[in-house]
Structures are given as structure tokens and as C-alpha cells.
N, C-alpha and C positions, 0 to 999 in steps of 0.2 A: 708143590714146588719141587722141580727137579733137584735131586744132591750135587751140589758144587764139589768139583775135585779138586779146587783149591781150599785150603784153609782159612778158617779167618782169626784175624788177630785178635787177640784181644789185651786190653791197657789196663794194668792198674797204677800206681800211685806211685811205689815204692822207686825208693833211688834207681832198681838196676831197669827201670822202662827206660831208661835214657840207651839204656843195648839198642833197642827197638827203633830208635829214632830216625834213621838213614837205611832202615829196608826199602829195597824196593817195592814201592804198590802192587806190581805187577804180581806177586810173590802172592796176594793174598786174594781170594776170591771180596772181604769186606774186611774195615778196620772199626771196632768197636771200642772205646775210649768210655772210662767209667768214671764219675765226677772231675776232679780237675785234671785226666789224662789227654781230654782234649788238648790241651796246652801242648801236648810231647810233641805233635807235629802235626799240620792241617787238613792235611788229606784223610781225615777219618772219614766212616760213614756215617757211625750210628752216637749218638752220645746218650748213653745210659746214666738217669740218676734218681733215686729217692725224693720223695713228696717234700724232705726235708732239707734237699742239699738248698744251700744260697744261691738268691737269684743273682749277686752280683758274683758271681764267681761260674756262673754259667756261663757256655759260648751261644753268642747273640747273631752274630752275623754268618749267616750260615751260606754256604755255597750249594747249586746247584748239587744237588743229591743226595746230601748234607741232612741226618732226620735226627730229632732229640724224642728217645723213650721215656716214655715215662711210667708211673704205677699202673694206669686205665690200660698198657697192654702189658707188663710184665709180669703182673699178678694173675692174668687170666694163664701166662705161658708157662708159668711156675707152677699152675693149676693144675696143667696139662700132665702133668710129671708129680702129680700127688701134692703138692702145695707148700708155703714157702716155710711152714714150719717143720717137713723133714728136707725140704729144701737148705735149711741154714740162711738165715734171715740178713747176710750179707750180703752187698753189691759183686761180690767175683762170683759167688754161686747164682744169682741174680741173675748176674748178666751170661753168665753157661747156659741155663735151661730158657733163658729170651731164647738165644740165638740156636738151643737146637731146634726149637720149636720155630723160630720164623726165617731163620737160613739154613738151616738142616743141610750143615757146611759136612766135608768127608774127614775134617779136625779143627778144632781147634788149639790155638798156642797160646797160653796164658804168660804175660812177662810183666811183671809186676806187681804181681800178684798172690806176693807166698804168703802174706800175714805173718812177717815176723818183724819183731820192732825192736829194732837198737834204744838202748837205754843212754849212748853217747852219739849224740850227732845228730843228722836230721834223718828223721825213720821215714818220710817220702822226699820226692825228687823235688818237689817245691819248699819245701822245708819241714816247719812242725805240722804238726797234725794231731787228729784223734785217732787213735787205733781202734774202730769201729769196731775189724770182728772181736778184738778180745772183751767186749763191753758184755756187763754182767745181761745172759738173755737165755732164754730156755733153749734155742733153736742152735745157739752154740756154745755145747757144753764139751763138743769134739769137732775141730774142722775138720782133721784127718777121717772123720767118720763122711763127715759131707762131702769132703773131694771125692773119697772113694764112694759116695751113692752119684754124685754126678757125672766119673767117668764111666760108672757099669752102667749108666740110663743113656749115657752116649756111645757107649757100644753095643747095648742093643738098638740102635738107632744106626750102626753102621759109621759111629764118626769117634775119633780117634778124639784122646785128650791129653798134651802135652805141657810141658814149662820151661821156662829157660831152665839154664843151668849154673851152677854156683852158690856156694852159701846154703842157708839152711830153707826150709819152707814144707808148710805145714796140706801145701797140696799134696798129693800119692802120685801123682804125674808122675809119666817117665820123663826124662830132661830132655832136652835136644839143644845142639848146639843151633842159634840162629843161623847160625851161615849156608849150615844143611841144606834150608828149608827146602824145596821144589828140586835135591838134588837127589834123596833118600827117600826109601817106603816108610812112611810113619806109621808106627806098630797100634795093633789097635789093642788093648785091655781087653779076653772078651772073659763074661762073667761065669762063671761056674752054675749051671742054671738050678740047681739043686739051693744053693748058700743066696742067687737073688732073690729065687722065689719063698727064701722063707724069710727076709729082711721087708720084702714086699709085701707080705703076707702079714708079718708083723705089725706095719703100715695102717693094714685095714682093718685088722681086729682092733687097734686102738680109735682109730676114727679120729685123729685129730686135723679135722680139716676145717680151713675158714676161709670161701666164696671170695670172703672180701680182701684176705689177706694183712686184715688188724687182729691179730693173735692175740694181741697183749690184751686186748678188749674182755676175754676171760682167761687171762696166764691163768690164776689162781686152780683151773680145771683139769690142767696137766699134771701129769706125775712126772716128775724129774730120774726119779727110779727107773719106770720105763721106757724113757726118753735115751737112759744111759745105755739101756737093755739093749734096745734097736740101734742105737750109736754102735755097739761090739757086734751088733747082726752084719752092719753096716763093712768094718771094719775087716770080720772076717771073710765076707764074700768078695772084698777087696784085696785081701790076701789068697784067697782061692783062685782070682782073678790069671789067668796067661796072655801072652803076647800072642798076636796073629800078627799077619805077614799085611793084610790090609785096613786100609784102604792104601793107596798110594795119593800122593800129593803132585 
């Protein structure tokens, strides 16, 4: 697949997706909506969700172009990219490594999607919720470790990874104001090749990969230890990490 010089959006949950609501489509090369994001506005393309989300709270009548992901491809693309347990076992890293692997877009913009949850009020745009990534799992014992393996595995891919702006959040994204989008060069993270290849490297000598992408099937065979170890591998090739000037949008 050719690289799209547009962006694609991508939705998470959280109150500030409602920023998102009134971009123009034209802005985005595709709009990818991650369990109940679809609701934010209709014109999505792809609607991303776990084996486990509710079937009554999925979107049912789909329009012309309109495709719901699911496990049987996003585990194979999560694969692609070493697999969903240094992946980060959430739906916003999820749905990153879907969409470098089968739109190998020139960025993506994450908006709502920080994983941070207000203790007063309603911690997504539809109201309560479960705050999935913070739920006790091996694969997320640092998010800030996994944004920063998903932005340096999308910048060796040539694609930029961004977030709104505001408030707190646990991606490493640089911000960008929405209004920007298609107006400015969107900076690309590129990785320090010395700090990926030893985080990468650390990856394979542990071996913790599963085909299927049911991890939990042997948790008990991971070491959390090491897990932490590669997490600070993760972190500091993220901090090593500079700004380039491309891709443009």
C-alpha cells in the first residue's frame, strides 16, 4: 500500500474526543473510532474493538465504506510489530500498530486517548466507564513506555505520531493543536538507532510472543522484572528520540 500523506484520525473515549467532532473529513486521509467512539461522529471508517466489547453498544448499520476490526486482523498486525504483549494490551496501542500496518498513513493524531481518568465526573464523553488501560495486566505496567515503543516503531515506518493538546496524558506524543492539522509539517519522532536497537533486541532475547495473542493463557511465564527492564529500554530510546522536519501532512 502506497503511504497516505494525510493523517489518520484516530478516537478514543475520553471527554476531550468531543474536540474532534466538527473536523473536517477531508483533513484526514481515514477516521478510525475505538469502541464507543464511533458515536462521536458518523463519518468514521474503521471501527476498532476487542473480542470482548458489547454487541449492543456496537455500531450496526454501517454505510458504504464503513469496516468493523476486529481480533482475526488486529492481532496478526500487532504481530507485525513484535506482538501485543510489548505492544500494551490496550485498544489506543491496538488500534496504532492496526493502522500502521494496514494504512501506513504519513501520521497519525490520537484525541482521546490519553488514559487519564478523572476521579470526579465522567472519565469518557459518554459518561462512566471502565478505565481498561489502568486494569491490573502485565503488558501495562508503563503506558508512557508503550507510547514511546509505538511512536519510535512509527517512525521507523516514516509516520509521525501526535495528540491533542491539553490536560494531562500518558501518551509521549508531541501535542498539536487540531486546528493545525493540514496547515503545518507534523514533526516526526525519529529514534536514536543505537537505544531502538537495544530495546528491540531486548524484545527477542526474552521471547515473549503469542501467535494468538491470548497472553494471559500463560501470564504466570513472564517475569514482571523484565518486563519493567524493557519498559526503561522502551522509555529511554523515547527520550533519546529527536524531532524531524518530516513527513508533512
Amino acid at each position: 500500500m502506497t503511504q497516505s500523506t494525510k493523517p489518520v484520525l484516530i478516537l478514543g473515549s475520553a471527554p476531550g474526543v468531543l474536540a474532534a467532532r466538527d473536523l473536517p473529513k477531508s483533513l484526514f486521509s481515514s477516521i478510525v473510532a475505538i469502541n464507543n467512539a464511533w458515536s462521536v461522529r458518523d463519518d468514521w471508517d474503521y471501527h476498532i474493538s476487542p473480542e470482548d466489547f458489547p454487541a449492543d453498544r456496537a455500531p450496526t448499520d454501517l454505510t458504504d465504506g464503513q469496516k468493523r476490526i476486529g481480533a482475526d486482523e488486529y492481532v496478526p498486525a500487532n504481530n507485525t510489530y513484535g506482538g501485543i504483549i510489548y505492544a500494551g494490551a490496550t485498544m489506543a496501542f491496538t488500534a496504532g500498530y492496526w493502522v500502521l500496518s494496514a494504512l501506513r498513513p504519513s501520521a497519525m493524531v490520537f484525541v482521546g486517548c490519553d488514559m487519564v481518568y478523572s476521579t470526579t465526573g465522567n472519565p469518557h464523553f459518554y459518561g462512566k466507564g471502565s478505565a481498561d488501560p489502568l486494569r491490573e495486566d502485565i503488558t501495562l505496567r508503563n503506558l508512557e513506555a508503550k507510547s514511546a515503543r509505538l511512536m519510535l516503531h512509527a517512525s521507523e515506518q516514516g509516520c509521525a505520531c501526535m495528540r491533542a493538546p491539553g490536560g494531562e496524558s500518558r501518551l509521549v506524543f508531541p501535542p498539536m493543536d487540531l486546528k493545525d492539522i493540514g496547515q503545518i509539517t507534523l514533526p516526526r519522532m525519529r529514534a536514536n538507532p543505537s537505544a531502538f536497537n537495544r530495546a528491540h533486541g531486548y524484545e527477542d532475547t526474552l521471547g515473549y510472543f503469542v501467535e494468538s495473542g491470548r497472553y494471559w493463557d500463560s501470564a504466570p511465564n513472564y517475569s514482571t522484572e523484565r518486563l519493567d527492564e524493557l519498559d526503561q529500554l522502551w522509555i529511554s530510546a523515547g527520550n533519546s528520540a529527536r524531532a524531524s522536519d518530516q513527513p508533512s501532512a
